[in-house]
C-alpha positions as CSV (number, residue, x, y, z in Angstrom):
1,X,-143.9,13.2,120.8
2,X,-145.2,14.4,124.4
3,X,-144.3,13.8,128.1
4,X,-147.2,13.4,130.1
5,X,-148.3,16.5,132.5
6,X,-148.8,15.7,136.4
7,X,-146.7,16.9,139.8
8,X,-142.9,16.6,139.2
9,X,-140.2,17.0,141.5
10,X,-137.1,19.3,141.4
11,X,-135.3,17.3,143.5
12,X,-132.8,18.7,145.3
13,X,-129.0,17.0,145.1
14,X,-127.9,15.8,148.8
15,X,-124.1,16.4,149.9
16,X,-122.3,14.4,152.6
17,X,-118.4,16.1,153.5
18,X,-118.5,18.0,150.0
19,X,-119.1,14.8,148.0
20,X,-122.5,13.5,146.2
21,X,-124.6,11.5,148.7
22,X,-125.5,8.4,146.3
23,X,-127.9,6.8,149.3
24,X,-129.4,10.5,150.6
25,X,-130.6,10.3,147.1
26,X,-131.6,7.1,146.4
27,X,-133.5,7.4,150.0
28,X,-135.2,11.1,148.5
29,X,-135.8,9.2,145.3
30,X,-138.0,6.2,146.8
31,X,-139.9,8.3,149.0
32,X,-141.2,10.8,146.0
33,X,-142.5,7.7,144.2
34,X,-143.7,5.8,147.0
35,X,-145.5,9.1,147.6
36,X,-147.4,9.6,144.4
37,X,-145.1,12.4,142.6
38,X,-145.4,11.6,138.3
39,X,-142.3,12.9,137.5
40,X,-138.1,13.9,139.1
41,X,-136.4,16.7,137.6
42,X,-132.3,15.8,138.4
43,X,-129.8,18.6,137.7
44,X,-132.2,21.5,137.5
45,X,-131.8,24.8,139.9
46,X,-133.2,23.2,142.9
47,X,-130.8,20.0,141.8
48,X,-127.6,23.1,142.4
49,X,-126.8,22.1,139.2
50,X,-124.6,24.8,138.5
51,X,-122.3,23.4,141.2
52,X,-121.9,19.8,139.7
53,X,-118.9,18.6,138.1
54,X,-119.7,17.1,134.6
55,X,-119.2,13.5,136.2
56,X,-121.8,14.0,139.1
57,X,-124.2,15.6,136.9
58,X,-124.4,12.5,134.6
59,X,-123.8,10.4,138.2
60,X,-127.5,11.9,139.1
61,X,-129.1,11.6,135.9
62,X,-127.7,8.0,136.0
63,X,-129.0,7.1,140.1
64,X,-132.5,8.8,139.3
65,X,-133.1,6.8,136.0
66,X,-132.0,3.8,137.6
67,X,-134.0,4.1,140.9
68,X,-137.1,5.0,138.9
69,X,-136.7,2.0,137.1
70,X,-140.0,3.3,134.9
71,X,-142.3,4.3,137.5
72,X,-142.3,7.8,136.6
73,X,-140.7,10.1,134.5
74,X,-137.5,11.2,134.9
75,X,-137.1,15.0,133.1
76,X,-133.5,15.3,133.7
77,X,-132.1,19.0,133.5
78,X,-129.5,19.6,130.7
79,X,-129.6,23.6,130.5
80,X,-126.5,25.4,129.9
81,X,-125.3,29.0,128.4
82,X,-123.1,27.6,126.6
83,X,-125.0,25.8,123.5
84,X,-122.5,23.2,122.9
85,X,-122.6,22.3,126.6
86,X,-126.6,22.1,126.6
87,X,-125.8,19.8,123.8
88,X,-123.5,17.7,125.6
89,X,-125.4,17.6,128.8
90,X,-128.5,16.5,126.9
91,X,-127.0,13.8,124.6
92,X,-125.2,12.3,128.1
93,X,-128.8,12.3,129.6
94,X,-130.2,10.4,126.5
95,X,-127.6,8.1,126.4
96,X,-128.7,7.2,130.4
97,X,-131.9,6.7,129.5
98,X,-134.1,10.0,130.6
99,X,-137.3,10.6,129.2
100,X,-136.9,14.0,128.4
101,X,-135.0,17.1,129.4
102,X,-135.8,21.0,130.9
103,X,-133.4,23.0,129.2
104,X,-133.3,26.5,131.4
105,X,-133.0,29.6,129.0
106,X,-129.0,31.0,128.9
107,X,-128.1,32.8,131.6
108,X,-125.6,35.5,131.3
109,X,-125.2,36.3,128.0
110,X,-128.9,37.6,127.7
111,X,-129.6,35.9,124.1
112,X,-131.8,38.1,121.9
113,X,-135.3,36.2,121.0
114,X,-133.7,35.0,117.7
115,X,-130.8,33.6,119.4
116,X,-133.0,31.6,122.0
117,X,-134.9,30.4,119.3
118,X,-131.5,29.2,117.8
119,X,-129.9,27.9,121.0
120,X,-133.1,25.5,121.3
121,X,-133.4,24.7,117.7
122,X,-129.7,23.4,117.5
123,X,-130.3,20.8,121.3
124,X,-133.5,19.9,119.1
125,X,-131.8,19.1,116.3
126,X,-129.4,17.2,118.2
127,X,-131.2,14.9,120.3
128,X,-134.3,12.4,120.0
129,X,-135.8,13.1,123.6
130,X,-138.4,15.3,124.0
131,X,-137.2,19.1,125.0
132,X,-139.3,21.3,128.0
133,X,-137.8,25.2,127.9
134,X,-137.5,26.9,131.2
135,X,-138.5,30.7,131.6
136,X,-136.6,31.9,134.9
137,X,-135.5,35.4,133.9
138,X,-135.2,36.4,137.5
139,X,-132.2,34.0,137.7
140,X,-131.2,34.1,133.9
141,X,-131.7,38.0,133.1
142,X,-133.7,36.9,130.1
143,X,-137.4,36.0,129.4
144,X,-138.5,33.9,126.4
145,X,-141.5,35.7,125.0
146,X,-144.6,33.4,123.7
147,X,-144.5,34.0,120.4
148,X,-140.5,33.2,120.5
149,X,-142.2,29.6,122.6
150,X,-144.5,29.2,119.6
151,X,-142.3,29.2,117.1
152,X,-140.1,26.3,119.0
153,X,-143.5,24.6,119.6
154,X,-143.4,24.1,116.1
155,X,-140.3,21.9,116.1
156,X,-141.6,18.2,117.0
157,X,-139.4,17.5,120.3
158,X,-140.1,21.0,121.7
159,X,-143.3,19.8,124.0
160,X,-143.3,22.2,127.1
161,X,-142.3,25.1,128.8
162,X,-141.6,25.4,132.9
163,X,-142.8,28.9,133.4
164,X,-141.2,30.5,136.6
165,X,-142.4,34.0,135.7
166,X,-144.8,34.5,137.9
167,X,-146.5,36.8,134.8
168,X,-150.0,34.7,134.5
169,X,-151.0,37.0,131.4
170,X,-147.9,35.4,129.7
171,X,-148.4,32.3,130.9
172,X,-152.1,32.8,129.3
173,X,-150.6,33.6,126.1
174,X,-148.0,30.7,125.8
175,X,-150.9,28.7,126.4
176,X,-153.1,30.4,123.6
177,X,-150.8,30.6,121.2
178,X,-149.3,27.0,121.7
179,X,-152.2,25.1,122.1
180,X,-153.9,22.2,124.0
181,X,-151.2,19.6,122.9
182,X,-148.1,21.9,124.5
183,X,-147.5,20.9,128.2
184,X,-147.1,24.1,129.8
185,X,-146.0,23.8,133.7
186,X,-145.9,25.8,136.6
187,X,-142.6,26.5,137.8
188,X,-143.3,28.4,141.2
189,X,-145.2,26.7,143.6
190,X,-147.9,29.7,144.4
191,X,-148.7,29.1,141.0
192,X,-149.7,25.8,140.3
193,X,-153.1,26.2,141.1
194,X,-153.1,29.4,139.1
195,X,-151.5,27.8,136.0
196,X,-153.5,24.9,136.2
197,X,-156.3,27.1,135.6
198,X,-155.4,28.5,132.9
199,X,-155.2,25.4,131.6
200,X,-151.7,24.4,132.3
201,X,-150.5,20.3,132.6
202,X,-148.9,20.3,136.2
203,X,-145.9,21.9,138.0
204,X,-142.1,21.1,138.7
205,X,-142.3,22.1,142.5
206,X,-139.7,22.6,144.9
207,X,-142.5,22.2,147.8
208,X,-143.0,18.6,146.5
209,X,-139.6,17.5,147.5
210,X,-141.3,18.2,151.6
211,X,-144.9,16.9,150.9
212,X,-144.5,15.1,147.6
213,X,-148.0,13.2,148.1
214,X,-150.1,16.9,148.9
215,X,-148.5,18.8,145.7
216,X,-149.4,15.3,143.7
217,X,-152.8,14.9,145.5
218,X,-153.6,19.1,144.5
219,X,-152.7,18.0,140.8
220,X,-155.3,14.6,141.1
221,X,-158.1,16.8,142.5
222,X,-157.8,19.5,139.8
223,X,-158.0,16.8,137.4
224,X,-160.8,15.2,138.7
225,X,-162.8,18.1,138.8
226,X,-162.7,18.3,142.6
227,X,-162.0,22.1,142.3
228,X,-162.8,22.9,146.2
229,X,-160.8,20.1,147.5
230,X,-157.7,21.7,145.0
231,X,-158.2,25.1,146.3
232,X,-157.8,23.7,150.0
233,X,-154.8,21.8,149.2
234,X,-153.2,24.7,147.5
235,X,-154.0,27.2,150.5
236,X,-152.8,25.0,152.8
237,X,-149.4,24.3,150.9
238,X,-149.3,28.2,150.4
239,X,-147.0,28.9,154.1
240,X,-144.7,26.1,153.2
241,X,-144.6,27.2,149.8
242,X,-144.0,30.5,151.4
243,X,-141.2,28.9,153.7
244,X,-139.3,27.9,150.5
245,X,-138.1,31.0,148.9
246,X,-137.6,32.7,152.5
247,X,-133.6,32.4,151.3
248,X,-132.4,31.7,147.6
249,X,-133.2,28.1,146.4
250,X,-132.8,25.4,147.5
251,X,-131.3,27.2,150.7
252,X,-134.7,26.5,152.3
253,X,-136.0,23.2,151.5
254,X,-132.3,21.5,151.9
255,X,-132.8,22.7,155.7
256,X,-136.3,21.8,155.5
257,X,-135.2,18.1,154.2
258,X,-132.3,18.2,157.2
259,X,-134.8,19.0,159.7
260,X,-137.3,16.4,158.7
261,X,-134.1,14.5,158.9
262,X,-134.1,13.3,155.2
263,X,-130.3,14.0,154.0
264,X,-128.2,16.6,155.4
265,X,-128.5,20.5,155.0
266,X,-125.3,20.7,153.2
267,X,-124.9,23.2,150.2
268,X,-122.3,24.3,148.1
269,X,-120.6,27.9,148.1
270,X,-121.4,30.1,147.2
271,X,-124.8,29.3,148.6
272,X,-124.8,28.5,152.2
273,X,-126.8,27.8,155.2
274,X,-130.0,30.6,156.0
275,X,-130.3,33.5,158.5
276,X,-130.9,32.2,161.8
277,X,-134.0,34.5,161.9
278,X,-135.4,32.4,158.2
279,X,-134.3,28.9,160.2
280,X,-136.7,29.9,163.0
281,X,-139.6,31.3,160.5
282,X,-139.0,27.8,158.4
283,X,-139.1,25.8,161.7
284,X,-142.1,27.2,163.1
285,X,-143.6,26.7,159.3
286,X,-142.7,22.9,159.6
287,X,-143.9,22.4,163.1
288,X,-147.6,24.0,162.4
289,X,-147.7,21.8,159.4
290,X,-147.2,18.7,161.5
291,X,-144.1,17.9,159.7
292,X,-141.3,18.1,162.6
293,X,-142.3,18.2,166.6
């Protein structure tokens, strides 16, 4: 059991007047395929999953699997801190037809490595789809060490692991001590090239939801063997990667998306819109990029 590595999406979740925009996403949705992208992550951080109601989280799931209609694969994020709600989440996302699911470590209650390794063995247990972790400890408070990913990598539907770290000598050791067959991914965008390196399978990029055909073209060159073509792709990405994280995601690349005029910049509290001094830095970004006059 495996998903295939490539560029995937963490596609943001558009609002319109507080509510789910169904079209602003369908619209998004289209234009990441159309673009290249290999895979949509729904519902993960950069999805504000945290501020969806039970019904719209399974409402996106739904929309994305149904847009996609097959063309790529739709990794549709189920995490929770709660283990019987990770359950849940993941079973719905089965039942809508996802491929497979990220499953963000619990945040919070700062499980010991013996209870992540338990939280994860129980959604394993629970569901046919094929499982990728997610490391994030700067917005979880805990980090899932590689041996503690080793041992899950021994369970059949446990394939990957979205490292968001930004520690490449742990990413290095996930990758040795899991093996060739273990999709590990980038999770922040100034590492993709990095992690690729190492010998990672792709990314899950917030900067692909802007320029979903140069994060998916940097994968293709890598692949190819184009190194130097890679290397200027990911140097060129690297202000607007930059321009991302200026506030808390998906503060950024919402008003990125609103400027481009995509969807609207609307978030939910208790995130909210940036610093007029980041607007300005993310505009000028944009404009040097070619991607707004």
């Amino acid at each position: 059991m495996s998903i295939s590595g490539g560029a995937y999406t963490a596609l943001v979740t558009p609002f319109q007047g507080g509510h789910l925009d169904k079209y602003g996403l369908i619209a998004l949705i289209e234009r990441q395929v159309e673009n290249g992208i290999h895979g949509l992550v729904p519902c993960g951080t950069t999805g504000e999953a945290s501020t969806l109601s039970s019904e719209e989280h399974l409402l996106v799931v739904q929309l994305t699997v149904q847009t996609v209609a097959g063309r790529v694969t739709v990794l549709a994020g189920t995490g929770a801190n709660n283990t019987d709600e990770a359950i849940h989440l993941t079973q719905c996302a089965e039942k809508v037809g996802a491929d497979a699911v990220l499953s963000v470590t619990p945040y919070y209650n700062r499980p010991t490595q013996e209870g992540l390794y338990r939280h994860y063995r129980a959604i394993a247990e629970a569901t046919a789809l094929p499982i990728v972790l997610y490391d994030v400890p700067s917005r979880t408070g805990v980090n899932i060490f590689p041996d503690t990913v080793a041992r899950l990598a021994q369970i059949d539907n446990i394939v990957g692991i979205k490292v968001a770290t930004g520690n490449m000598a742990q990413a290095s050791e996930t990758i040795r001590l899991c093996g060739e067959n273990f999709q590990v991914f980038s999770g922040n965008d100034s590492d993709n090239l990095p992690i690729l390196a190492l010998g990672g399978s792709g990314m899950i990029s917030v900067t692909s939801n802007v320029v979903p055909k140069e994060v998916a073209n940097l994968h293709k060159n890598w692949i190819a063997g184009n190194i130097s073509q890679a290397q200027k792709e990911h140097y060129h990405l690297e202000p607007l990667n930059k321009a991302m994280f200026l506030e808390t995601n998906p503060i950024m690349v919402k008003s990125a998306l609103a400027l481009m005029g995509l969807i609207s910049s609307e978030l939910r509290l208790p995130l909210c819109e940036p610093a007029d001094v980041n607007f300005k830095k993310l505009e000028t970004t944009l404009k040097n990029m070619g991607l707004i006059k």
